[in-house]
Biopython code that builds the backbone (N, CA, C, O; Angstrom):
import numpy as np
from Bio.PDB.StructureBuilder import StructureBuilder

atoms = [
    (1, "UNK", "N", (197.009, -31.248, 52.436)),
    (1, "UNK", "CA", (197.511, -29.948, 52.067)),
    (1, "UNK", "C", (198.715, -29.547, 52.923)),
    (1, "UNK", "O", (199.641, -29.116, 52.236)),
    (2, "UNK", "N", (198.902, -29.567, 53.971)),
    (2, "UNK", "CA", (200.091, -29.223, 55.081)),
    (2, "UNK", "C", (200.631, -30.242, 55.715)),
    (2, "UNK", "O", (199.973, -31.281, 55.746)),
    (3, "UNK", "N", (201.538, -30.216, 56.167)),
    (3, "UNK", "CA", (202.635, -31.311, 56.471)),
    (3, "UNK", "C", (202.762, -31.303, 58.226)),
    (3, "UNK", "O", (203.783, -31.600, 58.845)),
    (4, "UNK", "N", (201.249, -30.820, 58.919)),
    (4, "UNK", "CA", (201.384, -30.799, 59.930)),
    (4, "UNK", "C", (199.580, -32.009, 59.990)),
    (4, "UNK", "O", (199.067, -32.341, 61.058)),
    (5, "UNK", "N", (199.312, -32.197, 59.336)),
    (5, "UNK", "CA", (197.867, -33.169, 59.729)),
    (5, "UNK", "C", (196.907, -32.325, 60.103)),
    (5, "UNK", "O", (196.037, -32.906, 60.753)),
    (6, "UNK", "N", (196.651, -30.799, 59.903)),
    (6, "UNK", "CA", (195.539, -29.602, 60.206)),
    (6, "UNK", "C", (194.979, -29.338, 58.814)),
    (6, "UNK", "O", (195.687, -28.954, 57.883)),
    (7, "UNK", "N", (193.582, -29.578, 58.715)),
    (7, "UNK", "CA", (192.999, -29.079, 57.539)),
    (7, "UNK", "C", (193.005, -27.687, 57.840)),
    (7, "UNK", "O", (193.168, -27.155, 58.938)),
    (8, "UNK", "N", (192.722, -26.941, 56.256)),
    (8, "UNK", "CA", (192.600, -26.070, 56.228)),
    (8, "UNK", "C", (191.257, -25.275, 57.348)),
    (8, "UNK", "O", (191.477, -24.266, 58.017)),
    (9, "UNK", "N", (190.158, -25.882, 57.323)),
    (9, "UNK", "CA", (189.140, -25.506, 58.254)),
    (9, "UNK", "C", (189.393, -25.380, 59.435)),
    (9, "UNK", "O", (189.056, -24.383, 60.074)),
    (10, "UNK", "N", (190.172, -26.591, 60.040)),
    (10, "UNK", "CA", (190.767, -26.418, 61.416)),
    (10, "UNK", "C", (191.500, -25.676, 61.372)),
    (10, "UNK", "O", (191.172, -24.997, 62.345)),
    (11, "UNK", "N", (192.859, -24.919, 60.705)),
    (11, "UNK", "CA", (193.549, -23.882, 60.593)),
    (11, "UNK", "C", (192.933, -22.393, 60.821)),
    (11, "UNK", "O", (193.464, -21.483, 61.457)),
    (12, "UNK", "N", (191.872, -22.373, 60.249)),
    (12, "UNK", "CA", (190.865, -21.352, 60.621)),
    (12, "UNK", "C", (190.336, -21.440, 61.509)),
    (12, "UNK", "O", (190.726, -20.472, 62.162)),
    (13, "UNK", "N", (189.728, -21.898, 62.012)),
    (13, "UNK", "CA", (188.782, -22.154, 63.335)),
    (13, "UNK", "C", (190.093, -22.282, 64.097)),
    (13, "UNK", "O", (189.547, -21.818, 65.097)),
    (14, "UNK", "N", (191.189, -22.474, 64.464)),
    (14, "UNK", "CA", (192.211, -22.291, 65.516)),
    (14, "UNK", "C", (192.608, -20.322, 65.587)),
    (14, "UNK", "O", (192.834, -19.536, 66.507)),
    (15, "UNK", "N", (192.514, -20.206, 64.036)),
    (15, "UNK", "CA", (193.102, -18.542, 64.015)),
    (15, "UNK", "C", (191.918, -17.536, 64.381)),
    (15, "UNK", "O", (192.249, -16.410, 64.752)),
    (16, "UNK", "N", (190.291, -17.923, 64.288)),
    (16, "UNK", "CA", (189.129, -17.381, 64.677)),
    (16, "UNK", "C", (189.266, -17.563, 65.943)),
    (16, "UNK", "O", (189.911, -16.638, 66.437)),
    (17, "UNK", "N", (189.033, -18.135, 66.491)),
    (17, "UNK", "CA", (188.925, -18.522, 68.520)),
    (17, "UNK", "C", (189.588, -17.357, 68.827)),
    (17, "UNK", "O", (188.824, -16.398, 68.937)),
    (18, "UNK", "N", (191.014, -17.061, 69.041)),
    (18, "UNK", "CA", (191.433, -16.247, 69.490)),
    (18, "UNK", "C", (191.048, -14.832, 68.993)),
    (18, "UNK", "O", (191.218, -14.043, 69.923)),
    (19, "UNK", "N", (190.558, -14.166, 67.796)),
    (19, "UNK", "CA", (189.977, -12.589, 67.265)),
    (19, "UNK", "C", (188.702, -12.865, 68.012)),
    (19, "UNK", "O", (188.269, -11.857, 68.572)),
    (20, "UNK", "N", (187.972, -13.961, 68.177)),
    (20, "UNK", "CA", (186.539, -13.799, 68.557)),
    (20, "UNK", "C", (187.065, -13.656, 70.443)),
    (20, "UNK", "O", (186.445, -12.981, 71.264)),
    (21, "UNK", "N", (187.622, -14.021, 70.578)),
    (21, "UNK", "CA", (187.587, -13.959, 72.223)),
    (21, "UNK", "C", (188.415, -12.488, 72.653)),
    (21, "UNK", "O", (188.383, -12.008, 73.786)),
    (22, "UNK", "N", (189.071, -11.967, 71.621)),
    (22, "UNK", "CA", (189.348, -11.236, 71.909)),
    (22, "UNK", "C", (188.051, -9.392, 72.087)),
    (22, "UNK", "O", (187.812, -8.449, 72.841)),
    (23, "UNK", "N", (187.552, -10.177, 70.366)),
    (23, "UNK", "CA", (185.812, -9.141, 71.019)),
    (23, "UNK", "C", (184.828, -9.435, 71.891)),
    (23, "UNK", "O", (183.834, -8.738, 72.097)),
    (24, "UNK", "N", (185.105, -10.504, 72.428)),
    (24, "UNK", "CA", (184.284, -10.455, 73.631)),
    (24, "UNK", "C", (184.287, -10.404, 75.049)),
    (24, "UNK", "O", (183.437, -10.307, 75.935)),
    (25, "UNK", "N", (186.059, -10.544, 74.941)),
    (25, "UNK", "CA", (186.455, -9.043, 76.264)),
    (25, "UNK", "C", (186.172, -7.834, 76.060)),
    (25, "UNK", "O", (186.033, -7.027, 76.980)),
    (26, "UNK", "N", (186.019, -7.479, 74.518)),
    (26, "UNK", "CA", (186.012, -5.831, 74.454)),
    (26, "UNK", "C", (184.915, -5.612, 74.755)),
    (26, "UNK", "O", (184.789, -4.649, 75.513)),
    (27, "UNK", "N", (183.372, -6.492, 74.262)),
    (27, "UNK", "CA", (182.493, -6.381, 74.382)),
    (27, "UNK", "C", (182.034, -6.481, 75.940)),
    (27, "UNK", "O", (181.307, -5.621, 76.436)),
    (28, "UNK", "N", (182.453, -7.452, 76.574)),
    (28, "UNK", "CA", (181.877, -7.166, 77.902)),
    (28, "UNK", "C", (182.910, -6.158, 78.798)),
    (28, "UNK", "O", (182.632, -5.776, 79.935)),
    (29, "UNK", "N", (183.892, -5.877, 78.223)),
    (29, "UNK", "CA", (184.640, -4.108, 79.374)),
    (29, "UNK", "C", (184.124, -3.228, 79.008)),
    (29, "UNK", "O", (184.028, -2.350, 79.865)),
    (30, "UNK", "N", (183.339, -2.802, 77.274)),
    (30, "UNK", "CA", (182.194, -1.743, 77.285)),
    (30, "UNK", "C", (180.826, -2.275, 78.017)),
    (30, "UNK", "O", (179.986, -1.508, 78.487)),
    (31, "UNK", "N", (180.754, -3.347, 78.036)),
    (31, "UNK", "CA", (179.075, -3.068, 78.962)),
    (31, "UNK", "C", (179.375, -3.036, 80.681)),
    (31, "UNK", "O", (178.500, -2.749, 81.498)),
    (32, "UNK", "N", (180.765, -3.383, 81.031)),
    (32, "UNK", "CA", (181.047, -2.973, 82.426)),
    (32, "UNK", "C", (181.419, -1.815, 82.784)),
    (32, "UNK", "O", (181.310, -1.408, 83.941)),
    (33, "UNK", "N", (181.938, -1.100, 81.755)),
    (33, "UNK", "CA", (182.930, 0.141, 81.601)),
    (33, "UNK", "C", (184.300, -0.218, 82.427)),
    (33, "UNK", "O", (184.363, 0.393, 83.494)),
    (34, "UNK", "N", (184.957, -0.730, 82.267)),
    (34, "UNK", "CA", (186.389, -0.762, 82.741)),
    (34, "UNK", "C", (187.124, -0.202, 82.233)),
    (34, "UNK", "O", (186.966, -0.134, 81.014)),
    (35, "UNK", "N", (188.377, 0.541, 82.851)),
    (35, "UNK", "CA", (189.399, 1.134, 82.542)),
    (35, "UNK", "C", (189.766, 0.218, 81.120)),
    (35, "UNK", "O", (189.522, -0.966, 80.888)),
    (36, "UNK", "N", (190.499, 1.322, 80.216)),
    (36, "UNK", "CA", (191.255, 0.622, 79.076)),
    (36, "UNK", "C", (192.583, -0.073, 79.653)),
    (36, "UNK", "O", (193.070, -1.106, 79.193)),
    (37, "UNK", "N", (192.973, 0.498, 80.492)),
    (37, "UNK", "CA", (194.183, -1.099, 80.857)),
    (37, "UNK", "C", (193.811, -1.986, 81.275)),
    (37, "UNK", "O", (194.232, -3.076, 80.890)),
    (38, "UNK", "N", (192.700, -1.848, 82.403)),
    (38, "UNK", "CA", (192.419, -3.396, 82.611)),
    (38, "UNK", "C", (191.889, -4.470, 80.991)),
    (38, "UNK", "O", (192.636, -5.391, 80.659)),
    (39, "UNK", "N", (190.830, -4.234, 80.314)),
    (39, "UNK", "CA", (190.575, -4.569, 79.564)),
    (39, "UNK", "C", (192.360, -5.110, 78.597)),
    (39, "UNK", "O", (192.746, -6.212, 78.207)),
    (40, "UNK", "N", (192.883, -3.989, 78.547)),
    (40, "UNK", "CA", (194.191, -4.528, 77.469)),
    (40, "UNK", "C", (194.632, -5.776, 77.891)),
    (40, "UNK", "O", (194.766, -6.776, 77.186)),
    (41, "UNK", "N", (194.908, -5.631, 79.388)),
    (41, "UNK", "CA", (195.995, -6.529, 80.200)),
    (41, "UNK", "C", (195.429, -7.888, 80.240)),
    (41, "UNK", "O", (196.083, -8.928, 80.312)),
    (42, "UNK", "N", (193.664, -7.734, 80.167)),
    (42, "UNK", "CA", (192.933, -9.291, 80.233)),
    (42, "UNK", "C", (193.359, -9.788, 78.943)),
    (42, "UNK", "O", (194.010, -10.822, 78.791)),
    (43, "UNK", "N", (192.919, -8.913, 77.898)),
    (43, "UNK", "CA", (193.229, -9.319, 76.336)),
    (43, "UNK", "C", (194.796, -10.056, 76.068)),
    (43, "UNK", "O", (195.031, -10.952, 75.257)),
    (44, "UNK", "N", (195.854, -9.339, 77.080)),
    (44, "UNK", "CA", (196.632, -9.585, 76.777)),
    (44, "UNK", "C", (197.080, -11.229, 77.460)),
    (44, "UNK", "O", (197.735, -12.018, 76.779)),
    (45, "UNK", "N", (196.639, -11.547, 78.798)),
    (45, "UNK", "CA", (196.547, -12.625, 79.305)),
    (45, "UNK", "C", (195.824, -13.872, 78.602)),
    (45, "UNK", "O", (196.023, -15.074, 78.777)),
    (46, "UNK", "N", (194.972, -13.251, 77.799)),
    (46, "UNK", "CA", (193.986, -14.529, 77.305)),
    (46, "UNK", "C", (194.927, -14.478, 75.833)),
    (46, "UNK", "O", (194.753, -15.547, 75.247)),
    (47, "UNK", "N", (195.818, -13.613, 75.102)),
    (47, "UNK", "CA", (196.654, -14.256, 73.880)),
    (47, "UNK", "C", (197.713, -15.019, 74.522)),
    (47, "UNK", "O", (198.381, -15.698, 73.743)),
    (48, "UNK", "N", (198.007, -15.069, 75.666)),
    (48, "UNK", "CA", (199.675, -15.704, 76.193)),
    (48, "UNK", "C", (199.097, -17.020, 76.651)),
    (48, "UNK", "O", (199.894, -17.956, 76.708)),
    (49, "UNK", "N", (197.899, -17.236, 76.972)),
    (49, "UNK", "CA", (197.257, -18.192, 77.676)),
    (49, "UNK", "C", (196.554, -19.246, 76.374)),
    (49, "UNK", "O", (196.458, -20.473, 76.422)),
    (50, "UNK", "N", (196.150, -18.392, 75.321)),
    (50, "UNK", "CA", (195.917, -19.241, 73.930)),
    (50, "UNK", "C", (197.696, -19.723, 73.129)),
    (50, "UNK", "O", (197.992, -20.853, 72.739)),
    (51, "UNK", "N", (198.406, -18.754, 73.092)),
    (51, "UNK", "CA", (200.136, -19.491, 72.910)),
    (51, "UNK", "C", (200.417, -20.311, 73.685)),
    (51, "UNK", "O", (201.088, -21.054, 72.968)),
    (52, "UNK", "N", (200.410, -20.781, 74.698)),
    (52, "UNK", "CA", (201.003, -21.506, 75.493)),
    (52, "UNK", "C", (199.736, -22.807, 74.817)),
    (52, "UNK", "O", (199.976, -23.536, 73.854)),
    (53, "UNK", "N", (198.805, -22.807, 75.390)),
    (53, "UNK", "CA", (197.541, -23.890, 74.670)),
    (53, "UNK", "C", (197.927, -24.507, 73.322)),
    (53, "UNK", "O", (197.721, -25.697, 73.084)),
    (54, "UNK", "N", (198.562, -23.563, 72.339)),
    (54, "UNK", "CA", (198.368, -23.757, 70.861)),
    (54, "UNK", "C", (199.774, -24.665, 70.565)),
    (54, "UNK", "O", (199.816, -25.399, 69.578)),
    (55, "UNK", "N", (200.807, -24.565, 71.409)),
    (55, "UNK", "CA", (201.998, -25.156, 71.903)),
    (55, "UNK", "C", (201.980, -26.587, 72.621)),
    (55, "UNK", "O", (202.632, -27.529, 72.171)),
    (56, "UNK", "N", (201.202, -26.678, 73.748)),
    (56, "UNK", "CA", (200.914, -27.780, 74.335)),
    (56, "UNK", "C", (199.602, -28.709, 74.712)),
    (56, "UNK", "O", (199.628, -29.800, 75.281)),
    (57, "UNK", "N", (198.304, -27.890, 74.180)),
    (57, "UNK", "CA", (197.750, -29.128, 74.481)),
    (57, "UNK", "C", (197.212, -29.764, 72.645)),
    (57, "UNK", "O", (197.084, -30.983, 72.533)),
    (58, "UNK", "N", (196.954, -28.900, 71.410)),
    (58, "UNK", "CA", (197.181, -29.750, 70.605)),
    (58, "UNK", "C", (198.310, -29.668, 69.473)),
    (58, "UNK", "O", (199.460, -29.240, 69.567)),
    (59, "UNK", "N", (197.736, -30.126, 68.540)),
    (59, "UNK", "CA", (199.037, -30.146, 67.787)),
    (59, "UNK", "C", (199.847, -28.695, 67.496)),
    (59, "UNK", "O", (199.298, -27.799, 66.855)),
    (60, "UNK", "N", (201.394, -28.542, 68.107)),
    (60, "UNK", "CA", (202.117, -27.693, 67.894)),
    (60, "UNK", "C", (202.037, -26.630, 66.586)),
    (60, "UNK", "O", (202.413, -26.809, 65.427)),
    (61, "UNK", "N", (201.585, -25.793, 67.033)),
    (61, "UNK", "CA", (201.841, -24.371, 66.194)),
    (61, "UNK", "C", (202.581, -23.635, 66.690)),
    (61, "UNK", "O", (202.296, -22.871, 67.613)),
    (62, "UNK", "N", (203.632, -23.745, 66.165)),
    (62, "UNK", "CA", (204.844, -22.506, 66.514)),
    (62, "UNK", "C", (204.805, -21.474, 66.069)),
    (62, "UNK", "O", (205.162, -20.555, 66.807)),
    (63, "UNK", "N", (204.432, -21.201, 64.900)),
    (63, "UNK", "CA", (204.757, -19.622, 64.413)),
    (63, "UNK", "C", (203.375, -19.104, 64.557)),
    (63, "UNK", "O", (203.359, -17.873, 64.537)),
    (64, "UNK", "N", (202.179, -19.671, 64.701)),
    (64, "UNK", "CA", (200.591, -18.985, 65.657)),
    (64, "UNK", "C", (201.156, -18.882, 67.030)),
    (64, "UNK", "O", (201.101, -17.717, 67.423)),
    (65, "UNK", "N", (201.616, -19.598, 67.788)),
    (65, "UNK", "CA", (202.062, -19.144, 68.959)),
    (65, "UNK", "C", (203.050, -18.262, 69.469)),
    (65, "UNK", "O", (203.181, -17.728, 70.571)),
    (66, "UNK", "N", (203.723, -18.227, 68.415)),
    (66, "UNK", "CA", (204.752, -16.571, 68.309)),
    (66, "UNK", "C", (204.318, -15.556, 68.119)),
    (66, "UNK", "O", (204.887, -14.555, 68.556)),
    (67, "UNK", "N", (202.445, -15.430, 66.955)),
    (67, "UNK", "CA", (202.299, -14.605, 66.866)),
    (67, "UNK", "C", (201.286, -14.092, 68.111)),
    (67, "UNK", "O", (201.308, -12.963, 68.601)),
    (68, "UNK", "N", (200.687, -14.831, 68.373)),
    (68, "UNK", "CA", (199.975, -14.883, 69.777)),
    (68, "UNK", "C", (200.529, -14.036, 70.699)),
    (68, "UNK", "O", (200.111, -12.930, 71.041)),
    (69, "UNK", "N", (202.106, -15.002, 71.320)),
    (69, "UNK", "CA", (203.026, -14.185, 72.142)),
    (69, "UNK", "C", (203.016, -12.471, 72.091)),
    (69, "UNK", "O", (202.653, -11.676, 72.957)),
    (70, "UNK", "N", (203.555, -12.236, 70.738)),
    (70, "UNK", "CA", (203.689, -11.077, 70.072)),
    (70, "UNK", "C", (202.534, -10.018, 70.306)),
    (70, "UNK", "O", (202.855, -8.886, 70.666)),
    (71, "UNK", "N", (201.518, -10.266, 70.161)),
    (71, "UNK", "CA", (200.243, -9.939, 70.533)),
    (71, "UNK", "C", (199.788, -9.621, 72.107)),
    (71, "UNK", "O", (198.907, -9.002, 72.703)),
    (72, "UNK", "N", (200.748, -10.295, 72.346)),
    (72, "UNK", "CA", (200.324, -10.353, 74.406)),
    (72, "UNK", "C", (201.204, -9.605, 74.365)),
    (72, "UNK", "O", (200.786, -8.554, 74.851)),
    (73, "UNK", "N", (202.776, -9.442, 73.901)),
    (73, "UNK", "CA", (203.379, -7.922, 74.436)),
    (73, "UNK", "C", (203.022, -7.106, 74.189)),
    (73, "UNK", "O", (203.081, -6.229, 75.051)),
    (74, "UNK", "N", (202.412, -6.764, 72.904)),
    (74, "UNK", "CA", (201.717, -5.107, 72.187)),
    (74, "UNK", "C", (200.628, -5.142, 73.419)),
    (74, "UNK", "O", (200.633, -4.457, 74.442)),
    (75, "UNK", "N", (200.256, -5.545, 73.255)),
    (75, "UNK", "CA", (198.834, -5.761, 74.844)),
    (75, "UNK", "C", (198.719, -4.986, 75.927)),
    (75, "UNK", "O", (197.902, -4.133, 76.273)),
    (76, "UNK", "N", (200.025, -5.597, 76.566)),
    (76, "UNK", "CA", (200.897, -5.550, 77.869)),
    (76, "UNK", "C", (201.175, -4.192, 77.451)),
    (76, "UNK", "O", (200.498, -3.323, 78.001)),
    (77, "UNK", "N", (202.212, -3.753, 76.410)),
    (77, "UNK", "CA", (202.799, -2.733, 76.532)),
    (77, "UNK", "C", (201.954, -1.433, 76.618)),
    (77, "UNK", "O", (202.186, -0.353, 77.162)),
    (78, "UNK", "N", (200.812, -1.932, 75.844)),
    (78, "UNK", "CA", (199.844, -0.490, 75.423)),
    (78, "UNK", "C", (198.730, -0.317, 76.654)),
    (78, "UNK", "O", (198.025, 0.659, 76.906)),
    (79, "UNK", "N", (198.823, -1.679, 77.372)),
    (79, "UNK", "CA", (198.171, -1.372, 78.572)),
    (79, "UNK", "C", (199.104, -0.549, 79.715)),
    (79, "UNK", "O", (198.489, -0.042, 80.653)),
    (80, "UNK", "N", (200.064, -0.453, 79.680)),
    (80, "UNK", "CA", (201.362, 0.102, 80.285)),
    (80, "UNK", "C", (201.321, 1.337, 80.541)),
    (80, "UNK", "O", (201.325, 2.035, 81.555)),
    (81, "UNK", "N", (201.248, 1.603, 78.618)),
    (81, "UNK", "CA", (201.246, 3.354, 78.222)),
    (81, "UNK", "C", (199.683, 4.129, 78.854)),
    (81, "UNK", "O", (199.476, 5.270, 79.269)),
    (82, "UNK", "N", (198.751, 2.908, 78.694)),
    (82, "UNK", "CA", (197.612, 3.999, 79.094)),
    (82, "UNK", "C", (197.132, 3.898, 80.928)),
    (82, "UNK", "O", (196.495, 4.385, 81.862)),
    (83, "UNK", "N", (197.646, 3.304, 80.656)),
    (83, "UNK", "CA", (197.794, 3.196, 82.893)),
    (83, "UNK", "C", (198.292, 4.342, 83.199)),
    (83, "UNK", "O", (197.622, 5.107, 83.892)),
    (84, "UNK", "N", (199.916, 4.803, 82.629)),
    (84, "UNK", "CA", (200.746, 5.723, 82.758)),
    (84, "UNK", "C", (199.772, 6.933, 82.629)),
    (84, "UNK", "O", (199.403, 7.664, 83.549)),
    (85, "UNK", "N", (199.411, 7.008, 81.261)),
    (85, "UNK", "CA", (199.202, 8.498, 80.345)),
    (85, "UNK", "C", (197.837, 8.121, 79.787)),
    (85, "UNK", "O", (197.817, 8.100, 78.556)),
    (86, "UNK", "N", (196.866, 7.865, 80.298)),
    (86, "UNK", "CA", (195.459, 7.750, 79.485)),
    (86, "UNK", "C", (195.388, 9.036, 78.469)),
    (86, "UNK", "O", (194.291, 9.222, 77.944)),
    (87, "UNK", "N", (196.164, 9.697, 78.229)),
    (87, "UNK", "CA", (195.524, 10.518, 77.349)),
    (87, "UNK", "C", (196.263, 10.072, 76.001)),
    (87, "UNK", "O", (195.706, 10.142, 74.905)),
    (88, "UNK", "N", (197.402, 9.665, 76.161)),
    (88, "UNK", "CA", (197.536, 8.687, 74.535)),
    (88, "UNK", "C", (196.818, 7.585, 74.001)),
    (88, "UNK", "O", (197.041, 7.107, 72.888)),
    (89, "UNK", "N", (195.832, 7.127, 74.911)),
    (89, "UNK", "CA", (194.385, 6.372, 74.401)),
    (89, "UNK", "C", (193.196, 7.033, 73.404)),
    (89, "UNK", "O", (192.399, 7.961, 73.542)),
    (90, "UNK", "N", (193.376, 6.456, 72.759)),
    (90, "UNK", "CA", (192.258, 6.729, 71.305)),
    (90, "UNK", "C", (190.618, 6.006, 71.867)),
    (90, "UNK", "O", (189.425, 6.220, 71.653)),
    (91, "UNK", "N", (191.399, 5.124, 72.631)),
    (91, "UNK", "CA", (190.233, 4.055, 72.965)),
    (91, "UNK", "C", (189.360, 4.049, 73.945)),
    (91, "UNK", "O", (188.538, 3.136, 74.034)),
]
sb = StructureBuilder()
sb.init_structure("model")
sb.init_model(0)
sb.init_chain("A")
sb.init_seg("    ")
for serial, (resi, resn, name, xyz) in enumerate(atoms, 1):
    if name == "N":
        sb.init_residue(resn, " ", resi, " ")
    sb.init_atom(name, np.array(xyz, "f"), 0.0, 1.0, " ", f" {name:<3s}", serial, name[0])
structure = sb.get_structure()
């Protein structure tokens, strides 16, 4: 089907890993209670840390690892805003 040698299943199971790991930082900073930036900033470390992975250790995904990237700045940034101003947190 794709011109990269990834079945479709593996295509999924590469794009699941990262939403599931991402609820289970959320899940364990509500049972620790941590600040919402810390929690963002981990979230945001573990998408830059899955881009870089999805890039070099198997087969190259570039545009999952852009969106990854992309994902670690909204992260970063919104962990930024609520460090600053917790009261623009919904969360």
């Amino acid at each position: 089907m794709s011109h990269l040698d990834v079945d479709i299943i593996d295509f999924l199971i590469l794009t699941i890993i990262p939403v599931a790991m991402l609820f289970v930082i959320e899940m364990i900073c509500r049972v620790i209670k941590t600040p919402s930036w810390i929690k963002l900033t981990v979230q945001g470390i573990v998408m830059v840390i899955f881009a870089i992975g999805y890039v070099t250790v198997i087969t190259p995904h570039i545009l999952t690892s852009l969106c990854l990237l992309a994902l670690g700045a909204a992260l970063f940034y919104q962990a930024r805003r609520v460090k600053i101003d917790p009261k623009k947190s919904n969360y």
